[in-house]
N, C-alpha and C positions, 0 to 999 in steps of 0.2 A: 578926577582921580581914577584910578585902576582899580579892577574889581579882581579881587582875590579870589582864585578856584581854586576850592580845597575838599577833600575825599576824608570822611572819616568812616570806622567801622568798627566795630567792637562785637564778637563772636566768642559768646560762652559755651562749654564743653567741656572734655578732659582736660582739653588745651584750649587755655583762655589767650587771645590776640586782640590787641589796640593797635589801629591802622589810623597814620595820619600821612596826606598830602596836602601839600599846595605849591601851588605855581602861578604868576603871573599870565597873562592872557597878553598877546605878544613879546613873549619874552619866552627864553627861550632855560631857563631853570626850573629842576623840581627839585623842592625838600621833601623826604619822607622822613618819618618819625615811627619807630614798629616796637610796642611794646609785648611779651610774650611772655606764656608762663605755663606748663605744660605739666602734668604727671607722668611718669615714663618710665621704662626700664634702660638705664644708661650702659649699665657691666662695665668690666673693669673693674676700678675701685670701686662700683658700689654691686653688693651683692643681691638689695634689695629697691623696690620703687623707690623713685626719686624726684625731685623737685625741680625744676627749672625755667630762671626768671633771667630773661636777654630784656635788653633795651638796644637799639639799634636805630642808630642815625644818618643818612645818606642826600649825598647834594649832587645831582645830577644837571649834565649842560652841555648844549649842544652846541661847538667851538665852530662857528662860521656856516652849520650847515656838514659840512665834511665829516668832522669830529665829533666824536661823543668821549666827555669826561665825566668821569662818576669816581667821586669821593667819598669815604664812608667810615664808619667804626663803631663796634658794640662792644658790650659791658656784659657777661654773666653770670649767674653766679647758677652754682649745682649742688644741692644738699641731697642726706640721705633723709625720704618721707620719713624712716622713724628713729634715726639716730642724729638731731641736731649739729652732730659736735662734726661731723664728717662733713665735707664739702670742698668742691671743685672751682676755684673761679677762672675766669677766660676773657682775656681783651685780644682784642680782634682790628686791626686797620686795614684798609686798600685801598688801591689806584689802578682806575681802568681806562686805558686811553682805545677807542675805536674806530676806525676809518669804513667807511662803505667803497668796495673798489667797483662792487659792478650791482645793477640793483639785487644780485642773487648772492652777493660775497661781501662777508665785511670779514676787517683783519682789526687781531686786537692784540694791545702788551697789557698785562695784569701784574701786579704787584699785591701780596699779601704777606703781615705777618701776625703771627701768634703769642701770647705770651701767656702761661697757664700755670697758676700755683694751686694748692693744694694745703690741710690741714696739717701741721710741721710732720705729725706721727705717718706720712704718704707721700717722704722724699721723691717717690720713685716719679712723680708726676709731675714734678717742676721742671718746666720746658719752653722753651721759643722756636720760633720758625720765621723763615724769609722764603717766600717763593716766589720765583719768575715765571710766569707764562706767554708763551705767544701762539694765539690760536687763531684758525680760521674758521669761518660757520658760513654755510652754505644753506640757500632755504629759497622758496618760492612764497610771497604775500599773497 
């Protein structure tokens, strides 16, 4: 059978992060798993510190060698540290397709969207988003 390589990590602090990989050993996917949860100053809607717990999920794959596809989407949620009843939540999806044109140039199309509510008394913050990008990133290994 195949031997599972898998990365875990868990780093307490202001901001607490749970890191998880794994990937097959000739194969050519990774899952990561990225749990998060932070004390912060957000502004905006909140005037005072705040709370924030992401889960995030990503499948990344390397299409023939050529291509890199990475799949993904997280869950968050935003409270106020001292006012329970306030909070922010946030879903999150994308799609990243990349090509390597030269070993120095890779070309990419991104796809993300948004979808963010809010506690009913904080209309102003209910929103979606669709974005397209296409970039290019130059770099020497």
């Amino acid at each position: 059978g195949q031997v599972l390589l898998q990365t875990f990590e868990l780093v307490r602090d202001v901001e607490t992060t749970g890191f998880a990989e794994a990937s097959l050993p000739g194969y050519r996917t990774t899952v990561l798993l990225r749990a998060e949860q932070t004390l912060g100053a957000e502004g905006g809607l909140f005037q005072d510190p705040t709370v924030a717990r992401y889960l995030t999920f990503e499948v990344r794959d390397t299409l023939g060698g050529q291509y890199m596809l990475s799949l993904g989407g997280s869950f968050g949620h935003t409270g106020s540290f001292l006012e329970q009843e306030r909070w922010l939540r946030t879903y999150r999806g994308w799609a990243s397709l990349s090509r390597r044109l030269t070993p120095w140039l890779v070309a990419g199309l991104d796809y993300s969207y948004v979808d963010q509510d809010a506690v009913e008394s904080e209309p102003s913050w209910v929103f979606q988003r669709s974005r397209v990008g296409v970039r290019l990133t130059a770099g020497a290994q």
